[in-house]
N, CA, C and O atoms as a Maestro MAE file, in Angstrom:
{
 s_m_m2io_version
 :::
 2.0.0
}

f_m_ct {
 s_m_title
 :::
 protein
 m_atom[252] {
  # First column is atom index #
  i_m_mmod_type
  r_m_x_coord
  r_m_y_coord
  r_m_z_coord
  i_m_residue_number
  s_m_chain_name
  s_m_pdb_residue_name
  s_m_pdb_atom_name
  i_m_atomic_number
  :::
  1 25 0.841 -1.168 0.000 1 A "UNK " " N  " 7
  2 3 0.000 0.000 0.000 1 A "UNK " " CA " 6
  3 2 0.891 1.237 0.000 1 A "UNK " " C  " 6
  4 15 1.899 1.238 0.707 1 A "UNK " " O  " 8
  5 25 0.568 2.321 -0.776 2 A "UNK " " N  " 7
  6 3 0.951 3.075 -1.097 2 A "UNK " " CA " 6
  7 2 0.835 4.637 -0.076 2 A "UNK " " C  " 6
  8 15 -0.314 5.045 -0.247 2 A "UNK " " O  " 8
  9 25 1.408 5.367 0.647 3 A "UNK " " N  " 7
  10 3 0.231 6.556 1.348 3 A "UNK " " CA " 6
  11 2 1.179 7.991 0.519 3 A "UNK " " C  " 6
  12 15 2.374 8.063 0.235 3 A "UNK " " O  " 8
  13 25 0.236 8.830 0.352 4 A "UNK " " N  " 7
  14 3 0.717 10.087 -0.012 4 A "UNK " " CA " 6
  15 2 -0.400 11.179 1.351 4 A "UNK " " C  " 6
  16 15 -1.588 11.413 1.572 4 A "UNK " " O  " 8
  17 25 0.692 11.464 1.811 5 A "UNK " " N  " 7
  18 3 0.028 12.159 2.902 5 A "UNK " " CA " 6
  19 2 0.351 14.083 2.548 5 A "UNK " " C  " 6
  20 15 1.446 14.464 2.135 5 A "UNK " " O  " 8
  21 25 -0.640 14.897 2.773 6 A "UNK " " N  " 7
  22 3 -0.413 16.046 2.450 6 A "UNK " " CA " 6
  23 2 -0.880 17.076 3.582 6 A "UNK " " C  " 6
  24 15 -1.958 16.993 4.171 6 A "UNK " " O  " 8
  25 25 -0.035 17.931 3.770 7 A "UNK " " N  " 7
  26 3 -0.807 19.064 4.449 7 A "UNK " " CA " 6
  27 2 -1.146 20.217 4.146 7 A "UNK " " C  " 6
  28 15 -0.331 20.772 3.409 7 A "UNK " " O  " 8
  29 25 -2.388 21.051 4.528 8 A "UNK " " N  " 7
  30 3 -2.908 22.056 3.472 8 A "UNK " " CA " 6
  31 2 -2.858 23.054 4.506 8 A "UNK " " C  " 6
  32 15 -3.028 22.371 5.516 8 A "UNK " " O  " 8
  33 25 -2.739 24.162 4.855 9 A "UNK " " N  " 7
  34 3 -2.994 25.389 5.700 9 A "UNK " " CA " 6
  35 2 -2.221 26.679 5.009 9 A "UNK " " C  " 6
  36 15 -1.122 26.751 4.457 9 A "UNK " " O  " 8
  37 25 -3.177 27.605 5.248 10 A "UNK " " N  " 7
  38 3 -2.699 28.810 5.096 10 A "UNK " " CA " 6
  39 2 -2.063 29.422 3.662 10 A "UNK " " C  " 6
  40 15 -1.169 30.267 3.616 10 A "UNK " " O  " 8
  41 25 -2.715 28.815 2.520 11 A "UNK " " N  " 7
  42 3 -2.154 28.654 1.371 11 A "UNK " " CA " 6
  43 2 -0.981 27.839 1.222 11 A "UNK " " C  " 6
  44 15 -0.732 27.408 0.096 11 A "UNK " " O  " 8
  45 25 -0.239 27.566 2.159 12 A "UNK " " N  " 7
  46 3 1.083 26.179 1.584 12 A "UNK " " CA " 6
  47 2 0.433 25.099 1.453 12 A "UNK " " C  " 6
  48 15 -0.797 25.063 1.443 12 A "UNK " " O  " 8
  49 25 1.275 23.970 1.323 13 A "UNK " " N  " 7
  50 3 1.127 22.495 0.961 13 A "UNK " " CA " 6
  51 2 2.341 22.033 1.038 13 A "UNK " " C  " 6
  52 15 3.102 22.149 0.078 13 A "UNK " " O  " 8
  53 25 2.820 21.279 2.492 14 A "UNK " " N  " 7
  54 3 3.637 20.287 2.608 14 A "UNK " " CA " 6
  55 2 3.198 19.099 2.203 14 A "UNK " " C  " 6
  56 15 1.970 19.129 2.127 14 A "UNK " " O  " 8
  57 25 3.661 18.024 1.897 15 A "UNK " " N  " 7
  58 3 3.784 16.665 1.210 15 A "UNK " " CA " 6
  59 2 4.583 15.708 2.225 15 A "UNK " " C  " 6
  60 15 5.540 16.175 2.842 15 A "UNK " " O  " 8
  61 25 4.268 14.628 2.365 16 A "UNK " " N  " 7
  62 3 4.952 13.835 3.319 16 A "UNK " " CA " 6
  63 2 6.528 13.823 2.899 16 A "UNK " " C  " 6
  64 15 7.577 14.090 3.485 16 A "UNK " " O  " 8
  65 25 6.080 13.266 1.260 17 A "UNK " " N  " 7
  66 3 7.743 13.007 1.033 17 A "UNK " " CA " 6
  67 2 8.944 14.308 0.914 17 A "UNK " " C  " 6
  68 15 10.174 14.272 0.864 17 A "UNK " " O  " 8
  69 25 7.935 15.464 0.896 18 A "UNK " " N  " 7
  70 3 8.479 16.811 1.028 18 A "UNK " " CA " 6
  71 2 9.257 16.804 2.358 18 A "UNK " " C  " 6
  72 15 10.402 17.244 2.469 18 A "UNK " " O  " 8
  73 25 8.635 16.341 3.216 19 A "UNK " " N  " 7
  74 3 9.314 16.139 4.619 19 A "UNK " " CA " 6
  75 2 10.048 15.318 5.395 19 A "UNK " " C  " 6
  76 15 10.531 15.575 6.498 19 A "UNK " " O  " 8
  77 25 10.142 13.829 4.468 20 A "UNK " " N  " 7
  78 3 10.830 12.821 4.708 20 A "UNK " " CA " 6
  79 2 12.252 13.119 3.834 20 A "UNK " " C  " 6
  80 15 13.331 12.974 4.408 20 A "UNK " " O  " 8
  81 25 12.207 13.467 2.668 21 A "UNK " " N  " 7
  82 3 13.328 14.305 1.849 21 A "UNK " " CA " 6
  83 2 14.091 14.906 2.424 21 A "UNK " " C  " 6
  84 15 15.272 14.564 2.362 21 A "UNK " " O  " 8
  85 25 13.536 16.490 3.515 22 A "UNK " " N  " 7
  86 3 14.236 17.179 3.669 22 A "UNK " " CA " 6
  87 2 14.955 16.542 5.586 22 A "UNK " " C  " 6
  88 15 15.812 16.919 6.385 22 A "UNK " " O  " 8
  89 25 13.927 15.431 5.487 23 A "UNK " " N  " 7
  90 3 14.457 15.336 7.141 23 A "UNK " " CA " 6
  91 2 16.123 14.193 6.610 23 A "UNK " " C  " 6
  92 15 17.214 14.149 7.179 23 A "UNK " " O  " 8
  93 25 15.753 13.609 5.639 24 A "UNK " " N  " 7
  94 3 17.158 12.859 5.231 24 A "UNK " " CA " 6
  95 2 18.592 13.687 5.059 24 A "UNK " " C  " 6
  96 15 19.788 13.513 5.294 24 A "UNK " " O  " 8
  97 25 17.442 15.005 4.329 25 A "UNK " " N  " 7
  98 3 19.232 15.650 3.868 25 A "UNK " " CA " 6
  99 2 19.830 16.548 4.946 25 A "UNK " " C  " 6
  100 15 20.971 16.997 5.052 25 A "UNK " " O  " 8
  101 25 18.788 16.683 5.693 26 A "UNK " " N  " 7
  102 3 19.468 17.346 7.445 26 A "UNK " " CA " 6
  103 2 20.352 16.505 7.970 26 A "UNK " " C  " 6
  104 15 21.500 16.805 8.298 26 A "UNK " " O  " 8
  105 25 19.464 14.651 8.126 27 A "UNK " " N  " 7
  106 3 20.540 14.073 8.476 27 A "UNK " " CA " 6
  107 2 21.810 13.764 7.922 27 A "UNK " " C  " 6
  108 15 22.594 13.447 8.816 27 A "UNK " " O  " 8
  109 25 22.395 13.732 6.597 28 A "UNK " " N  " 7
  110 3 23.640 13.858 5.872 28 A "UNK " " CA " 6
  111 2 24.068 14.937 5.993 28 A "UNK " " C  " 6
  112 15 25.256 14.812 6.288 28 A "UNK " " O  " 8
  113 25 23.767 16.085 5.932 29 A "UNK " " N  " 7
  114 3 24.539 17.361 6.487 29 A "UNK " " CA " 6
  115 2 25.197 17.139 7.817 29 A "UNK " " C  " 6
  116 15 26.150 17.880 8.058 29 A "UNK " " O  " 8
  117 25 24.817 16.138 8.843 30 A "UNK " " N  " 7
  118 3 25.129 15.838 10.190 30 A "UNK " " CA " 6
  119 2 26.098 15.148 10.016 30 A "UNK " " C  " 6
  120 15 26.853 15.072 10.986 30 A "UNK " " O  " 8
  121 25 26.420 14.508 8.971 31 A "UNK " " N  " 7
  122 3 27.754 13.668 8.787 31 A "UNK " " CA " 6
  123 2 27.093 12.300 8.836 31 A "UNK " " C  " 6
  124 15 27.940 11.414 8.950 31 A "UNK " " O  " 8
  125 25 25.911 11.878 8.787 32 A "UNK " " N  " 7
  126 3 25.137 10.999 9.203 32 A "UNK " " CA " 6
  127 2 24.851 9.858 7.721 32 A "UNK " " C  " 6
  128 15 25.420 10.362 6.752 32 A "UNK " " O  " 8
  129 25 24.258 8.732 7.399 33 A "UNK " " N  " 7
  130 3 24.590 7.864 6.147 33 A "UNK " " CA " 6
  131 2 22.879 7.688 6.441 33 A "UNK " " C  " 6
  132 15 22.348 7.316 7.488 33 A "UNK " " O  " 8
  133 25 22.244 8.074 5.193 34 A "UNK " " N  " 7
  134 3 20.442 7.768 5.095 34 A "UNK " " CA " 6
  135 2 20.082 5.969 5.559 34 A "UNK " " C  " 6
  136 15 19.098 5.347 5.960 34 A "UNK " " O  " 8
  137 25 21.574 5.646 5.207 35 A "UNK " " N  " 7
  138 3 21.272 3.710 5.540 35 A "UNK " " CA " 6
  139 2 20.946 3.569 7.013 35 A "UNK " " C  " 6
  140 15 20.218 2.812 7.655 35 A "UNK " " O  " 8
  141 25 21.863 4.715 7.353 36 A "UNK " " N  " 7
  142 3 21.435 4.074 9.210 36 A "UNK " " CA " 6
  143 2 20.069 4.106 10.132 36 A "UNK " " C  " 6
  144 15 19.759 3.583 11.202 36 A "UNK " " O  " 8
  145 25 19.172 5.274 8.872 37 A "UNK " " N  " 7
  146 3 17.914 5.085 9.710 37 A "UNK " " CA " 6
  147 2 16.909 4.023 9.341 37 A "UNK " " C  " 6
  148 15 16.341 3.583 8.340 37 A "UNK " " O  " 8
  149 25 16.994 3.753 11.144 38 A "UNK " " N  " 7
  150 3 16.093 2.906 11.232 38 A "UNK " " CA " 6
  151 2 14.282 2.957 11.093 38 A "UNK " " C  " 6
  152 15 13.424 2.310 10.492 38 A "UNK " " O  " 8
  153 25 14.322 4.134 12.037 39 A "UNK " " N  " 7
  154 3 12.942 4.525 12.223 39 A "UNK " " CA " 6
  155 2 12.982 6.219 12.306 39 A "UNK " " C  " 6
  156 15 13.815 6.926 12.872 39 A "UNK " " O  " 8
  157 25 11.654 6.650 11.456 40 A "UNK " " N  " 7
  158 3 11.567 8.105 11.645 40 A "UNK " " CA " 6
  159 2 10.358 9.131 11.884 40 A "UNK " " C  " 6
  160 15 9.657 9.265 10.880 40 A "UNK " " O  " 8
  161 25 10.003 9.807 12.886 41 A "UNK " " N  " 7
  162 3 9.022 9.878 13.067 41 A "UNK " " CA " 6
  163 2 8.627 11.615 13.016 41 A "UNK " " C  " 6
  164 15 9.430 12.452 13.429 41 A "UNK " " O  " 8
  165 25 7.373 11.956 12.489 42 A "UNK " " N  " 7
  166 3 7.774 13.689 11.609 42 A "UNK " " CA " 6
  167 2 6.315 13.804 12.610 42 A "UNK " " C  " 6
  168 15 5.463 13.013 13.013 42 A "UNK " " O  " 8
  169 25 6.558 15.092 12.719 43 A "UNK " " N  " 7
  170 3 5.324 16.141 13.141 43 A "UNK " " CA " 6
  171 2 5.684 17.403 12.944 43 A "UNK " " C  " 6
  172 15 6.471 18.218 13.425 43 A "UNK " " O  " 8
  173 25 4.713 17.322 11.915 44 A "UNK " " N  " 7
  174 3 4.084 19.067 11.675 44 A "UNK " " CA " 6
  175 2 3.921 20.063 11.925 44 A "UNK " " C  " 6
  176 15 3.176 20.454 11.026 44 A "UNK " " O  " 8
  177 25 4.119 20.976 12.666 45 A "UNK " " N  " 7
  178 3 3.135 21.895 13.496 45 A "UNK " " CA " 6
  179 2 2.797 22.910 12.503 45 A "UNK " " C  " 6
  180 15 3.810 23.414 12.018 45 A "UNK " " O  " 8
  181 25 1.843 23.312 12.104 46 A "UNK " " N  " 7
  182 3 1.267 23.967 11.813 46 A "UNK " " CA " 6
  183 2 1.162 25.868 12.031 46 A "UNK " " C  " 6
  184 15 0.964 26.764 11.212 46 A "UNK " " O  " 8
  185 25 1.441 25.884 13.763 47 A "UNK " " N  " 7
  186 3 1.456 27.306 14.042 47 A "UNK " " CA " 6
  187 2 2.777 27.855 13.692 47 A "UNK " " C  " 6
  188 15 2.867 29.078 13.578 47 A "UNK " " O  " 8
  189 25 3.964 27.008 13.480 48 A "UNK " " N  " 7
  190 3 5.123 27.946 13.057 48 A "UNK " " CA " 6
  191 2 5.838 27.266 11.278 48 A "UNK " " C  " 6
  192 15 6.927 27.534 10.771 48 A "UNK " " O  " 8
  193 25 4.943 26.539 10.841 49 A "UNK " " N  " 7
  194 3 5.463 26.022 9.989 49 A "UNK " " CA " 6
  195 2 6.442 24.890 9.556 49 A "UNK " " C  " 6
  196 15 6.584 24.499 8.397 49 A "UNK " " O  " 8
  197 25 7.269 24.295 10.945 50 A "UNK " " N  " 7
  198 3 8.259 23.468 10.908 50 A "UNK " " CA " 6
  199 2 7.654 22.310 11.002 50 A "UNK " " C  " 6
  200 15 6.434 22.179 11.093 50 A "UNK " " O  " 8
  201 25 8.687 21.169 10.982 51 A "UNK " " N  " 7
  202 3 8.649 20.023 10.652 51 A "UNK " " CA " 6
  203 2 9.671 19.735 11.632 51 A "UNK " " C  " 6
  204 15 10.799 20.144 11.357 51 A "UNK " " O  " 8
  205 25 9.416 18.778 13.310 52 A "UNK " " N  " 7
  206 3 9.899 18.261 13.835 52 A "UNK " " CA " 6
  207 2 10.094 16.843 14.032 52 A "UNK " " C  " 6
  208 15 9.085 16.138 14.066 52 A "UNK " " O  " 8
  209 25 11.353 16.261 14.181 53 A "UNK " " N  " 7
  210 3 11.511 14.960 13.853 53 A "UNK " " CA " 6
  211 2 12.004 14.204 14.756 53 A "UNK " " C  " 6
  212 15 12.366 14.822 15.757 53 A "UNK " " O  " 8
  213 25 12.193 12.801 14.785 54 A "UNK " " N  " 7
  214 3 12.749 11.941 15.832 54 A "UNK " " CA " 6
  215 2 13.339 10.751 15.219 54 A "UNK " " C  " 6
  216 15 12.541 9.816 15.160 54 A "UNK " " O  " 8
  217 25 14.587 10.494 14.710 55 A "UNK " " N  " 7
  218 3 15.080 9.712 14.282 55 A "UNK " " CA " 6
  219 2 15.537 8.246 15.062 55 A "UNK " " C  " 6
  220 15 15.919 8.485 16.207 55 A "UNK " " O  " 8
  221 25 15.570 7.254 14.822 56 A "UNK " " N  " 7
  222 3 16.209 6.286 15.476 56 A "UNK " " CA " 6
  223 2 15.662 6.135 17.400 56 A "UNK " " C  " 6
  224 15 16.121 5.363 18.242 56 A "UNK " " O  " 8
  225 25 14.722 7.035 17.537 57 A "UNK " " N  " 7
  226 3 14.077 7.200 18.878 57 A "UNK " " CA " 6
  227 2 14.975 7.876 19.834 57 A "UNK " " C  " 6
  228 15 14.922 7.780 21.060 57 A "UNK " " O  " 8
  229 25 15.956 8.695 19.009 58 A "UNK " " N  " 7
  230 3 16.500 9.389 19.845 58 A "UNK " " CA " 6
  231 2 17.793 10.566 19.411 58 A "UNK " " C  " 6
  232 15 18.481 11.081 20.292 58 A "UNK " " O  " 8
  233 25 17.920 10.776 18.426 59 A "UNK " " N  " 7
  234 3 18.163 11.952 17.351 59 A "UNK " " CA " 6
  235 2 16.941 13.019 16.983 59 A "UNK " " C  " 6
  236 15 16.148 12.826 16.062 59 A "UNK " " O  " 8
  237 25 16.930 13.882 17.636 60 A "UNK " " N  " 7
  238 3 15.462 14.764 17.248 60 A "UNK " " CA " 6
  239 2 16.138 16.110 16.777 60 A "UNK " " C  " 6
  240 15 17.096 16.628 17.350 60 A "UNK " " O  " 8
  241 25 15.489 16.620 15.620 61 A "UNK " " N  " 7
  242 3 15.829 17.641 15.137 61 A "UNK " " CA " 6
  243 2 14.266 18.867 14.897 61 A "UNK " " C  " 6
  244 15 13.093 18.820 15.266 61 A "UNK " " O  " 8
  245 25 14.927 19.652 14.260 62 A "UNK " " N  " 7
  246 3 13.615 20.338 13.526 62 A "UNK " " CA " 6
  247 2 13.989 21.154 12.146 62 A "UNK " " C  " 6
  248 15 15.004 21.850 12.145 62 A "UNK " " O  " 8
  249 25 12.998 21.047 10.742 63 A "UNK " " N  " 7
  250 3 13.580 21.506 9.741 63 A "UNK " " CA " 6
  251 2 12.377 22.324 8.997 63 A "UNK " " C  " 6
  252 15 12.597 22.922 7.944 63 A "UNK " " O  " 8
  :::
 }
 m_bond[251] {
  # First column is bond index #
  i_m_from
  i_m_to
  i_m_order
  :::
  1 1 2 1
  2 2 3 1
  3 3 4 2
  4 3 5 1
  5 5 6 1
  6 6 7 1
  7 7 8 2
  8 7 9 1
  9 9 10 1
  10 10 11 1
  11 11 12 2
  12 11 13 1
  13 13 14 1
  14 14 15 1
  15 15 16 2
  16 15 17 1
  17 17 18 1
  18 18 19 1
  19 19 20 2
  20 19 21 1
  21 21 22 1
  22 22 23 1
  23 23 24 2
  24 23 25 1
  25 25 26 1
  26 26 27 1
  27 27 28 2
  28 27 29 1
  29 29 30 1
  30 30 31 1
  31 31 32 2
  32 31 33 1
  33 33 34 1
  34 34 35 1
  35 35 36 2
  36 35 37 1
  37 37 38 1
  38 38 39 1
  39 39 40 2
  40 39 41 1
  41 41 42 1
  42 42 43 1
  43 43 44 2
  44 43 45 1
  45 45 46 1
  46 46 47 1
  47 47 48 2
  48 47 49 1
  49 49 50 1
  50 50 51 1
  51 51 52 2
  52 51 53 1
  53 53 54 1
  54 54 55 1
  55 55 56 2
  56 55 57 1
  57 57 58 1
  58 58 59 1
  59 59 60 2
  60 59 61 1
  61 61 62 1
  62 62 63 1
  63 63 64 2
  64 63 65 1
  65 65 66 1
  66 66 67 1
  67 67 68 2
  68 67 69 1
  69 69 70 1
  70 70 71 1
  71 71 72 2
  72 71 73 1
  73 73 74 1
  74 74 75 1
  75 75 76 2
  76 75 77 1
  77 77 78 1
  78 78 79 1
  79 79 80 2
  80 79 81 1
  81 81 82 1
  82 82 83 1
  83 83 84 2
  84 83 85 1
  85 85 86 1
  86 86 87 1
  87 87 88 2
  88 87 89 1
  89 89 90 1
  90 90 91 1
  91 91 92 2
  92 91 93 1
  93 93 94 1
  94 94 95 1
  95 95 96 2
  96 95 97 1
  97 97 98 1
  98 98 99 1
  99 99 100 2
  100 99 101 1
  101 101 102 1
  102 102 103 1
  103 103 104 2
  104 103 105 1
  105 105 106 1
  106 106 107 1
  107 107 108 2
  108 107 109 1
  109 109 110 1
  110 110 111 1
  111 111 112 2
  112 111 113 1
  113 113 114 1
  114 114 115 1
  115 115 116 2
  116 115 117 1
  117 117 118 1
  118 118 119 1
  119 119 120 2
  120 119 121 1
  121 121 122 1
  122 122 123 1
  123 123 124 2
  124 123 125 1
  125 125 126 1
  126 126 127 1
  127 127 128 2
  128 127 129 1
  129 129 130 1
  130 130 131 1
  131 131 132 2
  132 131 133 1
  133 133 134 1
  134 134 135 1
  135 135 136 2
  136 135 137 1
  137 137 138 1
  138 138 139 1
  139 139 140 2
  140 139 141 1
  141 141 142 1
  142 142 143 1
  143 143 144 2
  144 143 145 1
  145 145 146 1
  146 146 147 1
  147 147 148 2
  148 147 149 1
  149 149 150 1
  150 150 151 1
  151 151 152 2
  152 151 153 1
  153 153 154 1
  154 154 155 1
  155 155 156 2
  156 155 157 1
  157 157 158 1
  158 158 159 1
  159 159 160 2
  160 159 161 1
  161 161 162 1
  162 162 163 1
  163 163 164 2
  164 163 165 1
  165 165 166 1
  166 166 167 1
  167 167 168 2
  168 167 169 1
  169 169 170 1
  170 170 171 1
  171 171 172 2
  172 171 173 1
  173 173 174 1
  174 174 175 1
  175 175 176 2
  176 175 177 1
  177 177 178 1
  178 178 179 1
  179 179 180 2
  180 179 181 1
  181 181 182 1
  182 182 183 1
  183 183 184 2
  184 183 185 1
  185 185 186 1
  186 186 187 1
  187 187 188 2
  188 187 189 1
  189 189 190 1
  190 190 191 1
  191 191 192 2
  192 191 193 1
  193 193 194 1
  194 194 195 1
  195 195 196 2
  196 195 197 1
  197 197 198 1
  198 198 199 1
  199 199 200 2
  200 199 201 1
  201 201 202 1
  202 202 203 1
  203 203 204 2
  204 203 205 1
  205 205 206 1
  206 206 207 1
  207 207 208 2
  208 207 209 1
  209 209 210 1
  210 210 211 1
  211 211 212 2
  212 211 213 1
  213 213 214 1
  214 214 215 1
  215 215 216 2
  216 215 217 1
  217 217 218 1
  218 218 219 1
  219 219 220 2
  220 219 221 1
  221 221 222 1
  222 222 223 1
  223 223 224 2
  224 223 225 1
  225 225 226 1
  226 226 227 1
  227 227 228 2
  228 227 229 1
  229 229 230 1
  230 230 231 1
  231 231 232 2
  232 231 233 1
  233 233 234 1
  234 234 235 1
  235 235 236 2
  236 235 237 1
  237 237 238 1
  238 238 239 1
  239 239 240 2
  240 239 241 1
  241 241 242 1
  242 242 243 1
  243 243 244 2
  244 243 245 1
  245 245 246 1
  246 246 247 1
  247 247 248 2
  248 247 249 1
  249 249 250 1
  250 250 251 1
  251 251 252 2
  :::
 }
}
């Protein structure tokens, strides 16, 4: 099964893979290898626009 997940507010439109994309290339900027993640977990927020993340259950960023 396939999911395309989207978010709509305020005239933008984030895209899941818009956010899984940019949470990968944060992690290679870290010196970090896209192979090593295991698990990744994104939230949205809406009131400031970012995209906060939790990698591996314990690498958390925001992008």
């Amino acid at each position: 099964m396939k999911v395309n997940f989207v978010v709509q507010a305020n005239g933008t439109e984030v895209t899941q893979e818009q956010m899984v994309n940019a949470v990968k290339e944060a992690w290679k900027n870290e010196g970090k290898m896209v192979k090593d993640i295991e698990s990744m977990e994104l939230f949205y927020k809406l009131e400031d626009g970012k995209c906060y993340y939790v990698i591996n259950g314990a690498n958390k960023g925001t992008i």
